[in-house]
C-alpha positions in Angstrom: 30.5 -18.6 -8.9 28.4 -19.1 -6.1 24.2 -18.9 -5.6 22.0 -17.7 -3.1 18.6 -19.3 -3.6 15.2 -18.5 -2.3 16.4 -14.8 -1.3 14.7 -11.4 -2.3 15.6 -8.1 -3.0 18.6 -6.2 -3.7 21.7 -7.4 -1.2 23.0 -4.8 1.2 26.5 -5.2 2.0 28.2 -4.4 4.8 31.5 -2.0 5.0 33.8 -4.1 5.2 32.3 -6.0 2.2 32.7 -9.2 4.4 28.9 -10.0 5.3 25.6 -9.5 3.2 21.8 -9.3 4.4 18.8 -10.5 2.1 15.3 -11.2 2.7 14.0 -14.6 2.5 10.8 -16.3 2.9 11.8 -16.9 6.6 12.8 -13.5 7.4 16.2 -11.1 6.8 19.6 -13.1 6.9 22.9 -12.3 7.0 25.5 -14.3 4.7 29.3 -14.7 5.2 30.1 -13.5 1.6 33.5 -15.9 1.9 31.3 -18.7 3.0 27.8 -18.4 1.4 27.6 -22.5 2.0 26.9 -21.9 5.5 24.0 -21.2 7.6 23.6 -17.6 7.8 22.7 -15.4 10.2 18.8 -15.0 11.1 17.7 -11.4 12.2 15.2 -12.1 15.2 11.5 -11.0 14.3 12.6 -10.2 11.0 9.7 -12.2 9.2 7.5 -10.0 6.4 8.9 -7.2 7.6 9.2 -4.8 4.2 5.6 -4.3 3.7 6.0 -1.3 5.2 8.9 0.2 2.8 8.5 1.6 -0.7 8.3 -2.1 -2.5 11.6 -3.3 -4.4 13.6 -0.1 -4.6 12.4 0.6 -1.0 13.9 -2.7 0.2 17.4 -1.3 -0.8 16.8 2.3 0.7 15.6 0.9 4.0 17.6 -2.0 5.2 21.3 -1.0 6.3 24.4 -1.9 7.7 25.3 0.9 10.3 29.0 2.7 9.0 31.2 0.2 12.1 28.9 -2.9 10.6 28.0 -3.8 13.8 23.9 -3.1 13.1 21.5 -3.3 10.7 17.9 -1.4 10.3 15.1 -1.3 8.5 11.5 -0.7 8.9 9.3 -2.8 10.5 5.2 -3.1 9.9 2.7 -0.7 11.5 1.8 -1.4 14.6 -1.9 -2.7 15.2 -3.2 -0.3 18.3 -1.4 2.8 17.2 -0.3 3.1 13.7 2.9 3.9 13.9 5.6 2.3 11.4 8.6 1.0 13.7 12.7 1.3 13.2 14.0 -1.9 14.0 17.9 -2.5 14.6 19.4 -5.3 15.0 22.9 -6.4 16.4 24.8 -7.6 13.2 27.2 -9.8 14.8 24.5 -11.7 16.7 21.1 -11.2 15.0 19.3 -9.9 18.4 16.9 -7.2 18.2 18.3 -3.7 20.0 15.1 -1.4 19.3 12.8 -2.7 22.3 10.1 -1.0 19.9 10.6 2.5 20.8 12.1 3.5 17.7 8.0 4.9 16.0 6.7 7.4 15.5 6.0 7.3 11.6 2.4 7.3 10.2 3.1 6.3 6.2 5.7 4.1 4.4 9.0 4.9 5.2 11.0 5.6 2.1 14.5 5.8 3.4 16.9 4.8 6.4 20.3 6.1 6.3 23.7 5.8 9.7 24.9 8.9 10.9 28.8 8.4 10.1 29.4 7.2 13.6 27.0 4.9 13.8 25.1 6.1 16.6 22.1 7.9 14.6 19.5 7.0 12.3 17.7 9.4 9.9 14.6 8.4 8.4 11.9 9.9 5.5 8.3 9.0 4.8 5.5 9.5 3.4 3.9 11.3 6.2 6.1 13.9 5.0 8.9 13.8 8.0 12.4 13.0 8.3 13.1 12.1 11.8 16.3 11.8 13.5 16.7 9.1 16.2 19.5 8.4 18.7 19.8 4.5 18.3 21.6 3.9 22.1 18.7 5.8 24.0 16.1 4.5 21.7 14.3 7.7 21.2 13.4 10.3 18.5 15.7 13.3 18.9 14.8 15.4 15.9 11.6 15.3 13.9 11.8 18.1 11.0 8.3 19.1 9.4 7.6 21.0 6.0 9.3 18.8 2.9 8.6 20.5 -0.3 7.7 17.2 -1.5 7.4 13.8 -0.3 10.9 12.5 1.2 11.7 10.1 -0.9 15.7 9.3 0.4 17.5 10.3 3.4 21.5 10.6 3.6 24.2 12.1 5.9 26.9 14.1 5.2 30.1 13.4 6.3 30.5 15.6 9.0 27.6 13.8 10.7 25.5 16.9 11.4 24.4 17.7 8.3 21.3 15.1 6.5 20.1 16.0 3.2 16.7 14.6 1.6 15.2 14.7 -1.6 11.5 14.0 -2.7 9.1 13.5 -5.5 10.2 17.0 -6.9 14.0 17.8 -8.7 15.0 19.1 -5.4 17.6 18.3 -2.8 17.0 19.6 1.1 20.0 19.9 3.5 18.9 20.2 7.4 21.6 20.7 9.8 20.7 19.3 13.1 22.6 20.9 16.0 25.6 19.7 17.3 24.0 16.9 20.1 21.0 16.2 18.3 19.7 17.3 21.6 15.7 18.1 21.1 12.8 17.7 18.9 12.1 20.6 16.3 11.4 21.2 12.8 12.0 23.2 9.7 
């Protein structure tokens, strides 16, 4: 048995079970989990990060290892000028932010970040009551859908990649199917 000190949070692990990402008082790090003895991997700009997500429990829903492993996201703070809560990603292999802060748009505490199956696509929820769709390789918002029953409390994809389902505060599960391209904003 092996421990990690001075870490936080629940551990997300990556597909291949082979790497695992914890906050720390220095910022998000990424662990060999056949060599937690050595230095792991600091995500760039990661510092204080998950003030924006939903506490403890948000921690787990909003940091995560894209499906190939090759990124992580999670949510960054709100920025100063404008408000907006960020999406960063970061490459997993090399810790280096890929986001170039485009990835905003929300206005509340983002409660969930889930990978479209081919890693290409993140969907997120938050309290400002949208779940928003955003092609992670042209670092824009492709899909922003409007009118949850309830709060969106957790975001998921379904395995044909074009179907995301959400569920809120109430006993309810929405399913959205984006079209096939993800090609322009809308809502629901």
């Amino acid at each position: 048995s092996q421990t990690l000190t001075n870490v936080d949070g629940p551990p997300t692990l990556a597909p291949d079970g082979k790497r695992v990402v914890l906050n720390s008082p220095e910022g998000l790090k990424v662990w060999r989990t056949d060599q937690l003895e050595a230095v792991p991997l600091f995500l760039a700009g990661s510092s204080n990060l998950l003030t924006s997500g939903s506490g403890y429990q948000g921690l787990y829903r909003c940091l995560a290892f894209s499906p190939d492993g090759t990124k992580i996201a999670t949510v960054g703070n709100p920025d100063g000028q404008r408000g907006e809560i960020p999406i960063i990603v970061w490459n997993a292999m090399t810790g280096a932010r890929l986001d170039g802060d485009k990835l905003v748009g929300h206005q509340a505490k983002v409660h969930g970040v889930a990978w479209s199956p081919d890693s290409r696509s993140l969907a997120t929820c938050s309290a400002d009551g949208t779940i928003r769709i955003w092609d992670v390789e042209g670092l824009t918002e492709v899909r922003r859908f409007l009118g949850h029953l309830s709060e969106p409390w957790a975001v998921v994809w379904g395995r044909d990649g074009q179907t995301v389902f959400s569920t809120g505060i109430s006993p309810k599960v929405d399913r959205i199917n984006p079209p096939p391209g993800l090609e322009s904003l809308g809502d629901i």
